[in-house]
Every structure is written in C-alpha cells, then in structure tokens.
N, C-alpha and C positions, 0 to 999 in steps of 0.2 A: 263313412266314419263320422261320428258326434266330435266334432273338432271342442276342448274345451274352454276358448275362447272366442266359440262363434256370435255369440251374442254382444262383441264390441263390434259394431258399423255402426255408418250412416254417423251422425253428432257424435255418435259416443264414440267412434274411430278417432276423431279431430281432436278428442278431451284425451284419448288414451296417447297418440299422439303427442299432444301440449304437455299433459305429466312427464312420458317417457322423454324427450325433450329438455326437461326441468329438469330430471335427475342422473341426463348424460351432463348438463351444465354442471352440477355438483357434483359431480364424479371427477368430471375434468377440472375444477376447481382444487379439489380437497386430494387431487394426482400431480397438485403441483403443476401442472403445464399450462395457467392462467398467466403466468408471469413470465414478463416479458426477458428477463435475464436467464431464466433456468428454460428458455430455448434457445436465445442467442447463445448458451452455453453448451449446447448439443453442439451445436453448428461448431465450434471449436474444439471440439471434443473434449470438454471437463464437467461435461454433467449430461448422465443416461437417461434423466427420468421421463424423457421424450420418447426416448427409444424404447426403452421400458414399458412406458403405457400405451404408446400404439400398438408395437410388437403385440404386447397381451390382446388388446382387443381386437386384432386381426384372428390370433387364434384360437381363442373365445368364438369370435364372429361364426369362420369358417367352421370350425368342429360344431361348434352351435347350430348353425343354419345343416351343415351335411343328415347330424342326426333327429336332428327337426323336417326336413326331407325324409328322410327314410325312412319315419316314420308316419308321415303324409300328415303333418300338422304344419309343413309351408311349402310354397312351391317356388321354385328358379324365374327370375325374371333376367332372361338374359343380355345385357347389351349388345351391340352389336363390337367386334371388336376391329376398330378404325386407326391404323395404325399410325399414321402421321398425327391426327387428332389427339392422341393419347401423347404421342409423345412429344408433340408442341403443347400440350395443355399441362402435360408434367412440370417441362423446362418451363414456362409461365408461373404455373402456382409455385418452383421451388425460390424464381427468384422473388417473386411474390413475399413466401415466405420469411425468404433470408430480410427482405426491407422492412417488412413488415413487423416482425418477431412472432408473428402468430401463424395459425393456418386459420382458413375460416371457422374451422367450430370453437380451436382455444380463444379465438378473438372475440367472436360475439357472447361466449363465458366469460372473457375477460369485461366485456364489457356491461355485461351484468352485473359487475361486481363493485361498478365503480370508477375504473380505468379508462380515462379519457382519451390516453392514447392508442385505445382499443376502437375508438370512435371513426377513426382519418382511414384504417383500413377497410373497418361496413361500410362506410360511401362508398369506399373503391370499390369494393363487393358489389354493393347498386350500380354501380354506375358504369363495371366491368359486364352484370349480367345484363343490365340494356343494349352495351352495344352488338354482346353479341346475339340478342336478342334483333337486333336493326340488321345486322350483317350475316343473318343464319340463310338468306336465300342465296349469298355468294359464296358463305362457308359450304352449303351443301352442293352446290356443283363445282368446287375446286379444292374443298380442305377433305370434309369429309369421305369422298371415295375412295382416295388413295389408298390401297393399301389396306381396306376395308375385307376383314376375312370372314364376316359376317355372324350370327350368334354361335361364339367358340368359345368352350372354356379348356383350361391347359388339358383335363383328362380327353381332350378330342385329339388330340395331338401326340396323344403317347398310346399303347398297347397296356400302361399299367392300370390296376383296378383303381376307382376313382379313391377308396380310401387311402393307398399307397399315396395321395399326395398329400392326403391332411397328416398321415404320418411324419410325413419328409417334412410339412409345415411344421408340425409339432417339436420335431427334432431338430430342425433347423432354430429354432426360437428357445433350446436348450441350450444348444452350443454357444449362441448370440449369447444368451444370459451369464451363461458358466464365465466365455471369455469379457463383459464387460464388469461381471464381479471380481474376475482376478487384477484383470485394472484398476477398478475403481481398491480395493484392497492395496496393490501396489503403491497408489498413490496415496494414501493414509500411513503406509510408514513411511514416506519420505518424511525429512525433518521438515517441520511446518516453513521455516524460510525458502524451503528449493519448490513450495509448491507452487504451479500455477493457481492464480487469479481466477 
C-alpha cells in the first residue's frame, strides 16, 4: 500500500516531529492545563479541565491509532507489559505530579510559555531520567521482571473483539463527561458564597 505520508523520514521525520511537538505544546496551552492552579484544582476536585483534555486524547489517540491500524497506515509497537515497573512508575510520576502541579508534557508547555516555575520540575525530569539511566542494569535484574507478562495488550486477555474495547473506551469517557458536567452544573447554581475556592 502507497502509505500517504511515506515521504516524511530521515531529517524530515525530526522536522515533522519538532512541528507536531510545537502544536501539542499549543494545544495543551490554549486546553488550559499549562497552569499550574487548574491542576492543583483537579487534584481537589473543583476543576475538570485536566480530566477533560486527557480523557479526550486518550480517545482520540486510541480510536485513532485502532483505525489507522486497520487500515495499515500505522503499526503497534508494543511494550512490554512489566507490572511492578508500571505501577511503581505510576505511584512516582502521580506523586511527582501532585508536587510538582504539572505532568511532564504540561510542564515543559508551561515552560515554553514563560513559567519559571515550570523550570525546578525539567531539571527534575533531567536529572530523574539520568539516574535511571545509571541504575537501568540493577532495574533490569530486580525491577523490571517482576511480574513482566510480556507484549500484551488488554484485547489478549479477554475473548472480546478488539473494537469491543475502543467501544467500552468511548462509552466509558461518555459517562465520565455526562457525570463531571452534572457536577460541574450543580456547582454553578450553588449560591456564589457556599462555593468552593
């Protein structure tokens, strides 16, 4: 098949790259979740918009990527699925998070934009990805195996068709929406003195 963007490799990969890149920065910019208060505000539960534009790009991604597969214009690269790793690397970047008020990609957008204290968490980034850059030959013979179920993704592990789960994705990120707009609505007619901060 004439794939129709076979003609980006090599330099021009890096440039497509660098643009696409540029205009997740502005997206997550102009989605609100550059700022460092409307995530500390997730985290408390008085403002969605974190939930909201991940959510979305998770579903995007995957329905994206499924019918982009299916139609052999990308293929699966699949990690290996290492279960202590994942969920000690979780617990890490959540509390990461919570100190931080960013995740790595709102942070380094935030720090495009000006936001100095967007700066103290990219060192940590650097200076988180060396060590375990230094300590990957002890991670791989005691973090890594554990619990290592090898290139699996959830449709390996069930009988259902694989789009049965982008569905469940899709519908599961309906109900998320419907119930954080009835909230977010409930909280708008409260009278403006009883509302949280």
């Amino acid at each position: 098949m004439n794939l129709p963007f076979a003609f980006i490799t090599g330099s021009s990969l890096l440039g497509a790259g660098l643009l696409f890149g540029c205009l997740f920065g502005v997206l997550l910019h102009r989605g609100g979740v550059t700022d460092f208060n409307v995530i500390v505000r997730q985290f408390l539960l008085r403002d969605f918009t974190v939930l909201k534009v991940m959510f979305t790009a998770i579903v995007v991604g995957g329905v994206g990527v499924f019918g982009l597969h299916g139609q052999e214009l990308a293929n699966y690269h699949i990690k290996p699925a290492m279960l202590l790793a994942v969920v000690s690397g979780a617990a890490i970047f959540g509390v990461g998070m919570v100190v931080y008020g960013y995740c790595p990609g709102t942070g380094i957008a935030a720090l495009a934009t000006g936001k100095l204290d967007a700066l103290v968490g990219f060192l940590g980034m650097l200076v988180g990805a060396g060590m375990y850059a230094l300590s990957y030959d002890w991670m791989a013979v005691h973090v890594l195996p554990v619990g290592n179920l090898g290139k699996k993704r959830l449709p390996d592990f069930a009988t259902l068709p694989e789009w049965a789960w982008y569905l469940g994705l899709v519908t599961l990120a309906a109900g998320v929406f419907t119930l954080v707009a009835r909230v977010e609505q409930k909280r708008l007619a409260q009278p403006r003195g009883t509302q949280p901060d």
